[in-house]
SEDO-489467 format. One record per residue (C-alpha): residue in three letters; z negated, y, x negated. Coordinates in steps of 0.25 Angstrom, whole numbers, plus 5000, padded with zeros to 4 digits. Last residue first. Layout:
N
alaZYX
...
end
This chain:
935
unk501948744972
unk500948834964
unk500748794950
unk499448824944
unk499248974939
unk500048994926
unk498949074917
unk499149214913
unk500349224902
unk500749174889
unk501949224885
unk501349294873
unk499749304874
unk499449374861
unk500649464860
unk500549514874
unk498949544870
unk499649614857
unk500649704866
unk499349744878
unk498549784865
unk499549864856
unk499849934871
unk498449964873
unk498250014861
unk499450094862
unk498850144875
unk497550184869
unk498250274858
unk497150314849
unk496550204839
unk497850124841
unk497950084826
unk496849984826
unk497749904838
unk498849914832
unk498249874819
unk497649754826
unk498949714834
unk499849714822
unk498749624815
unk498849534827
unk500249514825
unk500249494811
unk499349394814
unk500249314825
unk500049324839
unk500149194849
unk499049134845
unk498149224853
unk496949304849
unk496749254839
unk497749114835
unk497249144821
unk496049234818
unk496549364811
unk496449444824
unk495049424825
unk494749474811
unk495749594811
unk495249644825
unk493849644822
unk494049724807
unk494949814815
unk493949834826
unk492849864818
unk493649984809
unk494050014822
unk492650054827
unk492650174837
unk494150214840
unk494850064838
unk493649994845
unk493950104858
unk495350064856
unk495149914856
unk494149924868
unk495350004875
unk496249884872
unk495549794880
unk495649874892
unk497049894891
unk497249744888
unk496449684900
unk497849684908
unk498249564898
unk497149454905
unk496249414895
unk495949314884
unk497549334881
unk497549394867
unk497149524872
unk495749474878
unk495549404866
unk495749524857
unk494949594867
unk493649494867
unk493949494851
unk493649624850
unk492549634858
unk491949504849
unk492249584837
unk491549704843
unk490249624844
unk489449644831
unk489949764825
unk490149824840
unk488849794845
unk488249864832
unk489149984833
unk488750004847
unk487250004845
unk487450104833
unk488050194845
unk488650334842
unk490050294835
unk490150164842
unk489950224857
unk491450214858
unk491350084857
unk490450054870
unk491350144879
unk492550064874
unk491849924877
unk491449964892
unk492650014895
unk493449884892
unk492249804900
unk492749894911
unk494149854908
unk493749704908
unk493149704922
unk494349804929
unk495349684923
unk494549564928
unk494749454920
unk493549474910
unk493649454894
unk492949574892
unk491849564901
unk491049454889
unk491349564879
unk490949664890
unk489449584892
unk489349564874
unk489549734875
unk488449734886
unk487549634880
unk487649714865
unk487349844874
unk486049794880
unk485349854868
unk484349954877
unk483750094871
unk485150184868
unk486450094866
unk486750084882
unk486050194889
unk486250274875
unk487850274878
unk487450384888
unk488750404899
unk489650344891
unk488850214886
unk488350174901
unk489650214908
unk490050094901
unk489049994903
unk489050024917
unk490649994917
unk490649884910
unk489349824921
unk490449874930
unk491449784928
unk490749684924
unk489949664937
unk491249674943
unk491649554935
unk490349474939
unk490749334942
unk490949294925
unk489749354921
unk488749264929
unk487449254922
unk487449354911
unk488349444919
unk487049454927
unk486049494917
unk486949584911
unk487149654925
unk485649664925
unk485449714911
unk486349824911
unk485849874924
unk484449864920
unk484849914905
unk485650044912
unk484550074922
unk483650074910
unk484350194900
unk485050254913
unk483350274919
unk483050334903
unk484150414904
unk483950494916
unk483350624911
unk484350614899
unk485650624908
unk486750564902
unk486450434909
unk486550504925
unk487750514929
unk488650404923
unk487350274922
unk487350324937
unk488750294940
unk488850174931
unk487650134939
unk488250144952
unk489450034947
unk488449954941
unk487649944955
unk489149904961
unk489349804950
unk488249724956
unk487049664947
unk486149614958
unk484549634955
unk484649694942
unk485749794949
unk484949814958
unk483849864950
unk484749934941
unk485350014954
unk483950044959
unk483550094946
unk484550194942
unk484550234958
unk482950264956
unk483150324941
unk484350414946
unk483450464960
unk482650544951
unk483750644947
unk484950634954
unk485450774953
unk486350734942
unk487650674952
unk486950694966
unk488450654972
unk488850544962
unk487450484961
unk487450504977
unk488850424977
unk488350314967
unk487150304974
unk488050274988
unk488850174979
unk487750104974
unk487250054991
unk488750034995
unk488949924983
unk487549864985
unk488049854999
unk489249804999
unk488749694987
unk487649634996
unk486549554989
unk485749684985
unk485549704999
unk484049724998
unk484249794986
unk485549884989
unk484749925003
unk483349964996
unk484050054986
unk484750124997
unk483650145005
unk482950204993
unk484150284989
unk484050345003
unk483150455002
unk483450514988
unk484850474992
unk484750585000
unk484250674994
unk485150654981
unk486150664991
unk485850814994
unk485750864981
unk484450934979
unk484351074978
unk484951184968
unk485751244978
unk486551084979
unk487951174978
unk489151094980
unk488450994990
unk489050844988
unk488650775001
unk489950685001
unk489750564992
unk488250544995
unk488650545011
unk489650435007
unk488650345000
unk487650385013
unk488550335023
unk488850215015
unk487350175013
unk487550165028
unk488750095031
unk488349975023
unk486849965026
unk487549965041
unk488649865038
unk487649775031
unk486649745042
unk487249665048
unk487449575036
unk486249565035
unk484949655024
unk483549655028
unk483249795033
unk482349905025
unk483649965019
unk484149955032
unk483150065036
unk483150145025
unk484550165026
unk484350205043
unk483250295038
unk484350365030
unk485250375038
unk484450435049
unk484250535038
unk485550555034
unk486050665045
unk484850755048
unk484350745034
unk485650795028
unk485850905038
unk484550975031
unk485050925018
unk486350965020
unk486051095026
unk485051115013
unk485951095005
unk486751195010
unk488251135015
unk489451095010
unk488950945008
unk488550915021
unk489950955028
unk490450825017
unk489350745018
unk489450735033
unk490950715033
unk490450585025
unk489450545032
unk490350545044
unk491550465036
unk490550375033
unk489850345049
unk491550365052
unk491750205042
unk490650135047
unk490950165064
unk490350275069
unk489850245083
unk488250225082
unk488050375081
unk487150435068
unk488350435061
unk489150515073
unk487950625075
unk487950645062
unk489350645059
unk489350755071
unk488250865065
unk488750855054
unk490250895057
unk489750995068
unk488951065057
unk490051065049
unk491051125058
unk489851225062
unk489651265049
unk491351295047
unk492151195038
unk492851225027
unk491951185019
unk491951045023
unk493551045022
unk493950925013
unk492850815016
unk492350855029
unk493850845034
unk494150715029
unk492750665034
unk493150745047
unk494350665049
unk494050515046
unk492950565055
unk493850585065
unk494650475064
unk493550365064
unk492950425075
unk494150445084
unk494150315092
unk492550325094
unk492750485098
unk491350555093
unk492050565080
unk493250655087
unk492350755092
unk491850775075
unk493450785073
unk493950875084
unk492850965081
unk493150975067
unk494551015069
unk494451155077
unk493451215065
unk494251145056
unk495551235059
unk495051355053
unk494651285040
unk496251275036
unk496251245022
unk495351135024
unk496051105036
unk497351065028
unk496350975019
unk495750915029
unk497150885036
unk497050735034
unk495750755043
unk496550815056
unk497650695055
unk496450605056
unk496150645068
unk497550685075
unk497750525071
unk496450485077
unk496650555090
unk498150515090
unk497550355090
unk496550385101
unk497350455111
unk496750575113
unk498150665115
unk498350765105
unk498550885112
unk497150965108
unk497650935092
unk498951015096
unk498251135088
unk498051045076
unk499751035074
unk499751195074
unk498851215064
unk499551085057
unk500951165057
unk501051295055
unk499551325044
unk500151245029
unk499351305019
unk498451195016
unk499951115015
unk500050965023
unk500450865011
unk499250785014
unk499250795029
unk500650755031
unk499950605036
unk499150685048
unk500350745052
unk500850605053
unk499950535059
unk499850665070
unk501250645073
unk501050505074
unk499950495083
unk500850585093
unk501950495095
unk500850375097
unk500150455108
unk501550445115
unk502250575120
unk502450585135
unk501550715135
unk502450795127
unk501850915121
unk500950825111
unk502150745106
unk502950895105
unk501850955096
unk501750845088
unk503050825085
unk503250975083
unk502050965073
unk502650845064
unk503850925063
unk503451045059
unk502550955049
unk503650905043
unk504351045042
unk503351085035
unk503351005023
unk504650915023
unk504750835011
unk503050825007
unk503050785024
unk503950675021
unk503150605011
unk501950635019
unk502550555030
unk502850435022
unk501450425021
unk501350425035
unk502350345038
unk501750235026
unk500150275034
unk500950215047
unk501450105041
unk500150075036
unk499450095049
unk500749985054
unk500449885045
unk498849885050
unk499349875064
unk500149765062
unk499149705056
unk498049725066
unk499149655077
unk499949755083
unk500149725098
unk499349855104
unk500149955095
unk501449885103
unk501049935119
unk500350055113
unk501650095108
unk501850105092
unk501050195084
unk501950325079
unk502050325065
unk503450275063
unk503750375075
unk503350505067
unk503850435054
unk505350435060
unk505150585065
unk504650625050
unk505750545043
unk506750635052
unk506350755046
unk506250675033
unk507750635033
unk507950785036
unk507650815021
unk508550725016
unk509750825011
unk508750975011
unk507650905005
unk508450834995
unk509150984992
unk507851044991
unk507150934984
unk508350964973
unk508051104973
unk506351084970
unk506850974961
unk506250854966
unk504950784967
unk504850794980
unk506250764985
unk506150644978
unk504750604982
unk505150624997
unk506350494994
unk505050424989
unk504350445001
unk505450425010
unk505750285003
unk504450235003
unk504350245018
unk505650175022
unk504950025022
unk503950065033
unk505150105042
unk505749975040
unk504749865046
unk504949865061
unk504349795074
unk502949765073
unk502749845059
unk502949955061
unk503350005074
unk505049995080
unk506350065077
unk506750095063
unk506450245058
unk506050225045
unk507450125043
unk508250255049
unk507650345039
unk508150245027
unk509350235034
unk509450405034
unk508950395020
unk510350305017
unk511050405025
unk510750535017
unk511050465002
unk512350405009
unk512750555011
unk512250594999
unk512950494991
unk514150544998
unk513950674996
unk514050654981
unk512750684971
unk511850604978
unk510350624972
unk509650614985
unk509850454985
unk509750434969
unk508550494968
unk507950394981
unk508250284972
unk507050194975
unk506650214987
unk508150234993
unk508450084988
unk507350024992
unk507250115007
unk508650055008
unk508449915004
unk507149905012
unk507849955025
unk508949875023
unk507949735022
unk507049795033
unk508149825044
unk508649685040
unk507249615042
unk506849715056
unk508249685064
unk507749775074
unk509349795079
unk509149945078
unk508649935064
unk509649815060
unk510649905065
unk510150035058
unk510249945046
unk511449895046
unk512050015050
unk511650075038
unk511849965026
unk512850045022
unk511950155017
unk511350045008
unk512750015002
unk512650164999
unk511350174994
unk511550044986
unk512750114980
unk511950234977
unk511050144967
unk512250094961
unk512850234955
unk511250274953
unk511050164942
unk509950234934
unk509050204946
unk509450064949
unk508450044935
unk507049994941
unk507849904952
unk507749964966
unk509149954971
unk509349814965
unk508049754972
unk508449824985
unk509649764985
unk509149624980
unk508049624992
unk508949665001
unk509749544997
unk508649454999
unk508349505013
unk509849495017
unk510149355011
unk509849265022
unk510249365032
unk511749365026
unk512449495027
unk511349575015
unk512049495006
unk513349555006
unk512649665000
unk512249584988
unk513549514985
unk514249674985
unk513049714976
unk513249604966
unk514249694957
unk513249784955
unk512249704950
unk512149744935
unk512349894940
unk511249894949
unk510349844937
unk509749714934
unk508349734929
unk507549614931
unk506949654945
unk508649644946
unk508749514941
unk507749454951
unk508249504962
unk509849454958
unk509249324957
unk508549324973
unk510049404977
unk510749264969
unk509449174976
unk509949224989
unk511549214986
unk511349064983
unk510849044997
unk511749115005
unk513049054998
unk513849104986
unk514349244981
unk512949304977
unk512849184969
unk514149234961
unk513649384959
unk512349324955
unk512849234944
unk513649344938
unk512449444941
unk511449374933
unk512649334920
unk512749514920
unk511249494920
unk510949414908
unk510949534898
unk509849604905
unk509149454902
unk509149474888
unk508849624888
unk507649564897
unk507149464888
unk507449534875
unk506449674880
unk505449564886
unk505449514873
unk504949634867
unk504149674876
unk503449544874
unk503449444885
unk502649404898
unk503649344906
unk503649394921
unk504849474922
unk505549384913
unk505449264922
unk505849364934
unk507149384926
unk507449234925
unk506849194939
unk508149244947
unk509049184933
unk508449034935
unk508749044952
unk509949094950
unk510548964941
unk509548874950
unk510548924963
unk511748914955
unk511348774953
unk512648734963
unk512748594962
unk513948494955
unk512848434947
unk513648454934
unk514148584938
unk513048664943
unk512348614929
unk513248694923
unk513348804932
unk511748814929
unk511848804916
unk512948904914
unk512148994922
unk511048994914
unk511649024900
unk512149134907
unk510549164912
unk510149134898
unk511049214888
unk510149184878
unk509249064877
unk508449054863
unk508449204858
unk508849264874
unk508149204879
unk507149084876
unk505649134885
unk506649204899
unk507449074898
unk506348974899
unk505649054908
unk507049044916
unk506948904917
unk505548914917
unk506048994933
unk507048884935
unk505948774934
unk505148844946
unk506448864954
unk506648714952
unk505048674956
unk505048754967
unk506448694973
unk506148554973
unk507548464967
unk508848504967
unk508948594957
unk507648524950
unk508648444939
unk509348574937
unk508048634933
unk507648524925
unk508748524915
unk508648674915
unk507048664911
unk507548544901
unk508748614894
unk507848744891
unk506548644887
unk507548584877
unk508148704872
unk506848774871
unk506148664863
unk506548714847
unk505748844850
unk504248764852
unk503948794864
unk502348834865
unk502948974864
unk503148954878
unk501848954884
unk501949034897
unk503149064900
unk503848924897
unk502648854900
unk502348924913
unk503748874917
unk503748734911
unk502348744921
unk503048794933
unk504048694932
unk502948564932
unk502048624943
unk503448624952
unk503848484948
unk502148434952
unk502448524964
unk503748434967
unk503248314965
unk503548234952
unk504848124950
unk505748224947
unk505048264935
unk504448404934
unk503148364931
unk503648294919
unk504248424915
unk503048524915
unk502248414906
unk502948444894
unk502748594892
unk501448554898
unk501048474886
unk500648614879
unk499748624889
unk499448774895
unk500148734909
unk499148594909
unk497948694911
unk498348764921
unk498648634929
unk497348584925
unk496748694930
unk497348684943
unk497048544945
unk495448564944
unk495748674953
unk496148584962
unk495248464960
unk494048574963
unk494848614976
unk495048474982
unk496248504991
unk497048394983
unk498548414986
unk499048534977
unk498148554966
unk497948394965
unk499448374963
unk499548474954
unk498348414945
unk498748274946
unk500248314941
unk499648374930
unk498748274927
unk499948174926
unk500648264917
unk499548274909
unk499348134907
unk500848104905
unk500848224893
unk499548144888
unk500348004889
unk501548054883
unk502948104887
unk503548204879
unk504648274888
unk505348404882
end
């Protein structure tokens, strides 16, 4: 394989240069200078040369290393650069060197072992069959003539052998040899493992590494059955127990263990035996062995659930019933989440999905799990009352803001699980939850933390709670009085009141007593975020169901608590927003008569930062306040206006100036350019067609804004107002000029930097799209900026960005279908649509990034339905150039391809499909770039 000569030596020395300056020189300009050369140097034809002289012995190890990684790129990357008659050499070289490395730096041996499986996975079975035998005659070959154990190289080529194949980019077809190939290897793969698992410690842990690796493959529990005794045994030895887990987990889970049910019940057995184990383990506060059972079991229950409530003997149903009792046991271990235990977290999946059995059931044979497991939920429901609870006060104090983060999350995974237990036991669930609550608030020893949970929990049931069900929450809102005032339960009982909104919507009786406790509770500094978290909930669903003196407390408290100095960001919003809720039930003439009460000290204090300098001071506040008016715009939606005015238009009639005045003077500032088109966007959504004179002024401020500073948030809001208002003749003269400025100021921009502006793109695509559905006139009728937008998406085409280009796609197909009615489209087709064409034939052929090939192939069926007779003359004369648009697909491939493609006028997904197989075809086993080697 070695041909030395002076420029093979030159680039050899480079190389060497390169690596060593990547690694050891901290100029950044000389390392990137070094990367790019080792990029480069992968795509050499030389390289396949190259990768052995840095692989001498002489070399350092990360110069060895660089050298194995690139024979493997090679071999996966640009293989049909081999000619045929070399395989037999470079096979006897890579096993030559891999033996030489066996003692020499690991990296760079587990590195060659893995092109020494490449190597395999690209020759079997035509030029290498029976590969893994073939393998272990090598290996105990060479074992022999150096009188050492290569066993460990020998399961170290099979482990990467399978992952090799996994992460080939192949033809389904080959992909179909290559695994049967390898499925008939695995009786050799469990030959070798069985006698691995049977030596010392550390060959065992690369067997159990081996065995993982084949069993993502596809090996079955069957296949592997005869290793189950060797696995076990594993779990005795601490330096094995982790690893082993993860092989019996792996096993239990694989994709087809389902169809092996026989096998599947052993596990649950042998799992079962592990008991006593685990319960000591638990006791013991051994946390890694408590968590390695406990993720075997919940595993192996998650996944064959069926099969545990399907036992057809009583013996499987009594081993059935004790492995959920472990599973219960590993919820309830000892200790708080996270500081001191990590089991009960891992056990949430399975009751969920062990729920979702009895759910989806047969009415009797939900009956019958009900009646078998049911009381394991029972006693779920005691266990998540105390997995909730917050830990002492002593404890709570010493968590660290991460722990306490984990544990919120815990605690929403216990409420989740909850739920799932609530859907099984209905009433009864919420009996129990009641007479917890009612003996906590009867007892005046119990803990505040006792109590909080109870209250969590209800609250987390709420979803699934009935409208008709009148026992159990009337009578848990009566307690309400008992709660005691700590801060924490205040809040739960809070928020617990708001997840019942839809409850309380069909029980209006009971607001009349709720709303005070809420608009008291805003007043309370520790309570305020819950209890407007509460109302707003509440305002939302039940605003009319609410009495005029409910509603008039409701305005008359928000008002008085934004107009305070307390609210913090977030409970201003939420204030506003129960505002435009009670508003918005009401007269128009009570809403504007309360209206001008409430907003008018807003509004002055708008104008006023409009007229100050902007700082970053000053920022929160402009923030926080055109926020308060976006969520006021979203909210006050009266059904019936009476013929009047709609509220918001009145509003924004008064503060659009304001508005308009901040975007300009911080026109720098993204946040608040952003925040200033969304609130327009809400009233343009809210006010819809009764915008009337205010559409020229925001059609203005936008373009010149956008002239200004092109942003993709002033696009955004100009797609909305292009949607409402350009099929309507009285103002399509302002959309006919508002489209050219817009257009023309982000062309402009583009124009200078194209490349930095992707979200730009995006919504400039999107612009241009909304543009030709909503009144194809805008863009064809008076202006001929159409040929620079079509040459813009061209240019957009080949971008990386996957939202990018699929916005440019939309663009295309919404400018094709205008073919029929537009002369102007027929033109820019006749003298562009080649080069479309030939953007997506490049982009298929590799240009572009393979998850572009949906997108692509949607501008291919729009030219297929509008102008095929085009498209088959542009197909036909690209395709017929040589080496277009990859060497690697014949002509007759290519004229399969474009009568596919011409064929597929209807069936998007075929398309799709016709596209994805030729783009394959195109780049065969070339890949995306090897990034440089990483020692």
């Amino acid at each position: 394989m070695e041909n030395a000569n002076p420029s093979l030596d030159q680039i050899v020395n480079h190389t060497e240069q390169a690596l060593y300056t990547l690694y050891s020189d901290p100029n950044l300009t000389n390392k990137e200078s070094a990367h790019k050369w080792l990029l480069e140097i992968q795509k050499l034809p030389q390289a396949w040369q190259v990768c052995w002289r840095l692989m001498q012995n002489e070399k350092a190890p990360e110069v060895q290393f660089f050298g194995a990684s690139l024979l493997h790129y090679k071999i996966t990357k640009y293989w049909s650069e081999l000619p045929e008659n070399q395989y037999e050499q470079l096979k006897s070289e890579i096993i030559r060197y891999v033996i030489t490395f066996c003692n020499g730096t690991r990296i760079v041996l587990t590195r060659l072992c893995i092109a020494l499986s490449a190597f395999a996975i690209q020759t079997m079975p035509r030029h290498w069959p029976n590969v893994v035998r073939d393998f272990v005659k090598i290996f105990e070959e060479a074992s022999n003539m150096q009188r050492a154990d290569l066993r460990p190289i020998l399961l170290e080529v099979i482990t990467v052998l399978p992952e090799e194949f996994r992460s080939s980019d192949f033809m389904s077809s080959r992909r179909v040899e290559l695994r049967h190939e390898l499925q008939s290897s695995v009786p050799v793969v469990v030959e070798v493992l069985a006698s691995a698992l049977m030596s010392e410690t550390s060959v065992k842990l690369q067997a159990l590494r081996c065995l993982i690796s084949w069993v993502q493959f596809g090996i079955t529990l069957s296949d592997v059955d005869v290793l189950e005794t060797s696995i076990l045994s594993c779990l005795k030895d601490d330096e094995l127990f982790d690893t082993a887990i993860d092989v019996l987990v792996e096993i239990t889970t694989c994709p087809e263990s389902y169809k092996e049910p026989t096998y599947v019940r052993k596990y649950i057995k042998r799992a079962v035996e592990m008991g006593e184990t685990l319960k000591t383990a638990l006791l013991c506060n051994d946390g890694d062995k408590a968590v390695g059972l406990c993720r075997f079991l919940v595993a192996l229950g998650e996944t064959h659930s069926k099969i545990l409530l399907s036992g057809s003997t009583p013996e499987d149903q009594q081993i059935s019933t004790i492995f959920v009792s472990l599973i219960l046991d590993c919820t309830n271990c000892p200790g708080y989440y996270p500081a001191d235990e990590q089991c009960s977290e891992m056990t949430f999946t399975f009751w969920c999905s062990f729920q979702d059995e009895f759910e989806y059931a047969e009415p009797d044979v939900a009956a019958q799990y009900k009646q078998n497991y049911g009381s394991f939920y029972i006693g779920l429901t005691q266990v998540l009352l105390k997995k909730a609870q917050y830990p002492p006060d002593s404890e709570w104090s010493g968590y660290n803001a991460e722990e306490r983060e984990q544990f919120r999350c815990y605690r929403q995974d216990v409420a989740d699980t909850m739920m799932h237990t609530y859907r099984l036991l209905r009433e009864q669930c919420l009996n129990i939850l009641h007479q917890k609550l009612s003996q906590a608030l009867s007892d005046s020893e119990t803990s505040w933390q006792v109590i909080e949970s109870i209250l969590y929990l209800i609250q987390s049931v709420s979803g699934y709670v009935e409208a008709t069900e009148d026992t159990y929450l009337p009578a848990i809102l009566a307690m309400f009085p008992k709660i005691p005032s700590h801060h924490l339960v205040s809040q739960t009982a809070l928020l617990m009141i708001g997840s019942y909104c839809d409850w309380l919507k069909c029980h209006p009786v009971l607001l009349k007593s709720v709303i005070p406790v809420l608009l008291d509770s805003i007043s309370d500094v520790t309570l305020t975020s819950a209890a407007t978290q509460a109302l707003r909930d509440i305002c939302q669903e039940c605003s009319h169901d609410l009495d005029r003196d409910s509603l008039i407390a409701i305005v008359n408290k928000c008002q008085i608590a934004l107009n305070s100095s307390t609210l913090k960001d977030r409970e201003q919003i939420r204030c506003m927003e129960c505002l435009g809720h009670v508003l918005a039930i009401q007269p128009v003439t009570d809403i504007m008569s309360s209206l001008e009460r409430i907003v008018t000290p807003h509004i002055l204090f708008l104008a006023e930062l409009a007229t100050t300098q902007p700082s970053t001071p000053l920022k929160q506040k402009v923030y926080i306040e055109v926020q308060l008016f976006t969520i006021l715009f979203k909210c006050l939606d009266p059904e019936d206006l009476g013929g009047k005015q709609h509220p918001v238009y009145l509003v924004l009639e008064k503060v659009f100036s304001s508005l308009a005045e901040l975007g300009e003077k911080w026109i720098d500032d993204a946040e608040i350019v952003q925040i200033v088109c969304l609130c327009l966007e809400r009233a343009i959504d809210t006010v819809r067609e009764n915008m009337g004179g205010l559409v020229q002024n925001i059609a203005k401020y936008l373009a010149d804004l956008h002239t200004k500073t092109p942003r993709s948030c002033v696009l955004d809001t100009a797609v909305m107002v292009l949607g409402m208002y350009a099929k309507e003749s009285q103002h399509q003269k302002v959309m006919v000029s508002f489209y050219e400025k817009m257009t023309l100021a982000t062309l402009e921009l583009l124009g200078k930097d194209f490349s930095n502006n992707p979200d730009v793109i995006q919504s400039f695509m999107h612009f241009l799209s909304r543009a030709i559905r909503s009144n194809p006139l805008i863009m064809f009728g008076t202006n001929n900026l159409h040929n620079s937008c079509f040459q813009c998406a061209l240019t957009a085409l080949t971008r990386p960005e996957n939202h990018t280009v699929k916005a440019c796609c939309g663009f295309f197909v919404a400018f094709i279908r205008c073919y029929e009615s537009q002369e102007k489209v027929r033109e820019t087709l006749t003298h562009s649509g080649q080069y479309l064409v030939n953007q997506i034939l490049q982009g298929v052929g590799g240009c572009v990034p393979r998850y572009h090939m949906d997108s692509l192939a949607e501008i291919l069926m729009a030219l297929n339905a509008n102008c095929v007779t085009l498209l088959s003359t542009w197909l036909q004369d690209l395709l017929r150039v040589e080496d277009y648009p990859s060497k690697l697909v014949t002509l007759k491939q290519k004229q399969q391809f474009t009568s596919s493609v011409l064929r597929e006028r209807v069936h998007k997904r075929r398309l799709k499909e016709v596209v994805k197989e030729f783009s394959l075809m195109c780049r065969g086993m070339h890949g995306t770039a090897y990034a440089a080697a990483t020692y």
